[in-house]
N, C-alpha and C positions, 0 to 999 in steps of 0.2 A: 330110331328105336325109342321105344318108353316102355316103362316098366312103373308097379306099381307096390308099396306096401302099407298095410293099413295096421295100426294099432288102437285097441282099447287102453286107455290108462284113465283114474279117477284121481280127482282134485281134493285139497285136503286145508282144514283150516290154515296149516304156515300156509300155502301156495300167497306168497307176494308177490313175485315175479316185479324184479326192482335191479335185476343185475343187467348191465348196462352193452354186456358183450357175447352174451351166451344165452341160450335158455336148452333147458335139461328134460326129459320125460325119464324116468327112472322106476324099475321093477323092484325093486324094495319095497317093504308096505309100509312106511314111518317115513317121516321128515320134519325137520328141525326148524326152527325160524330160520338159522344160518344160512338154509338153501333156498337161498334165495334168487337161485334160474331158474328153480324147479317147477314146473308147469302142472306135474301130474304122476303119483305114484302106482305101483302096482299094475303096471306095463305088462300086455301080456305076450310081447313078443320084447325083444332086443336086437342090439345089431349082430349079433352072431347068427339070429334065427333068421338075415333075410337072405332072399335067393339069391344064390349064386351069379341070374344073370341081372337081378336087379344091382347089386354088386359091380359086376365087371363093367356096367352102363356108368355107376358114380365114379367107376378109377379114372372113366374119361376126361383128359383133359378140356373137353369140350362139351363136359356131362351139365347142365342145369337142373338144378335140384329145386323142386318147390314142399314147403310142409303146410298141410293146410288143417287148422284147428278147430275144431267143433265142439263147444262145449252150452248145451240149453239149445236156444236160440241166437246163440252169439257164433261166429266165424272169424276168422282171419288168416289169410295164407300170406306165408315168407318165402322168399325167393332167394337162392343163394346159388352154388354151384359145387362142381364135382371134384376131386383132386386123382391124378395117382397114388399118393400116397394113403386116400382111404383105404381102413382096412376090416371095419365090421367085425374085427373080434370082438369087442365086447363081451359080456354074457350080463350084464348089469343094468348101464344105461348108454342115453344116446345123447349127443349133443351138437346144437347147433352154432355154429362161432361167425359174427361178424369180421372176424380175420380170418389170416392164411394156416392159423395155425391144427395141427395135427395128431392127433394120437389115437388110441385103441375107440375112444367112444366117440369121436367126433361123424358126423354122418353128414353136414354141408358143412362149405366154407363161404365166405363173402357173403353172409347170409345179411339181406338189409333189413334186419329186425332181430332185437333181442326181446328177453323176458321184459324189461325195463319198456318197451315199445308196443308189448299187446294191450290191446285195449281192454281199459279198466273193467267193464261191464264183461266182458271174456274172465279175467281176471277174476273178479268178485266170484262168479257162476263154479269156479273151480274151487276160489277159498271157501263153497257152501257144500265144497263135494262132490257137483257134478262129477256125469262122465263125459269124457271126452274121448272123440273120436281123433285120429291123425293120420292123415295121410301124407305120405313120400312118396314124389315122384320125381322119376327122371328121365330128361326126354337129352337124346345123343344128334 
């Protein structure tokens, strides 16, 4: 099974992306130098808004999660995986963790790339504002 969802979010002067274990897309419309996983503000969906059955695909423990980023002419997809314990409530933001760890906004785990790990030229394309496209997918 695969399932797919796609977000609009735009890139904003802090966007660094310089954190080392995470990286963040967040529906807020501000961000601060401090956030520094944050890829991209003003999200126009979240993890509460995805489908149910895109959902029950990432609780698989055999769920693979890929997020693929578009910003300009730049790309880069992350590959991580699914847990049970996802749980897509959010209403805020979403986040990717190169660890096992868990909570309301987390949406992969074992992700092999953080903010810290996309590429610079990706990077810059969002600190000038682009928009960026994102897709999540998971194939069971």
């Amino acid at each position: 099974m695969a399932a797919t969802e796609t977000i609009t979010a735009h890139g904003h002067e802090h966007v660094k992306a310089t954190h080392e274990s995470t990286l963040e897309f967040t529906s807020d419309d501000w961000l601060t130098p401090a956030g520094d996983c944050i890829l991209g503000i003003e999200a126009d969906q979240v993890p509460a808004d995805f489908d149910p059955a895109f959902v029950a695909a990432a609780q698989s423990a055999d769920a693979e999660i890929t997020v693929t980023i578009e910003a300009g002419d730049h790309s880069q997809t992350i590959t991580g995986r699914g847990h049970p314990e996802l749980t897509f409530d959010d209403d805020r933001s979403m986040v990717a963790r190169t660890s096992t760890y868990t909570d309301d906004r987390t949406v992969m785990i074992d992700a092999d790339a953080a903010a810290a790990d996309i590429d610079r030229e990706l990077v810059a394309a969002l600190a000038d504002g682009a928009t960026a496209t994102v897709e999540f997918r998971v194939t069971t």
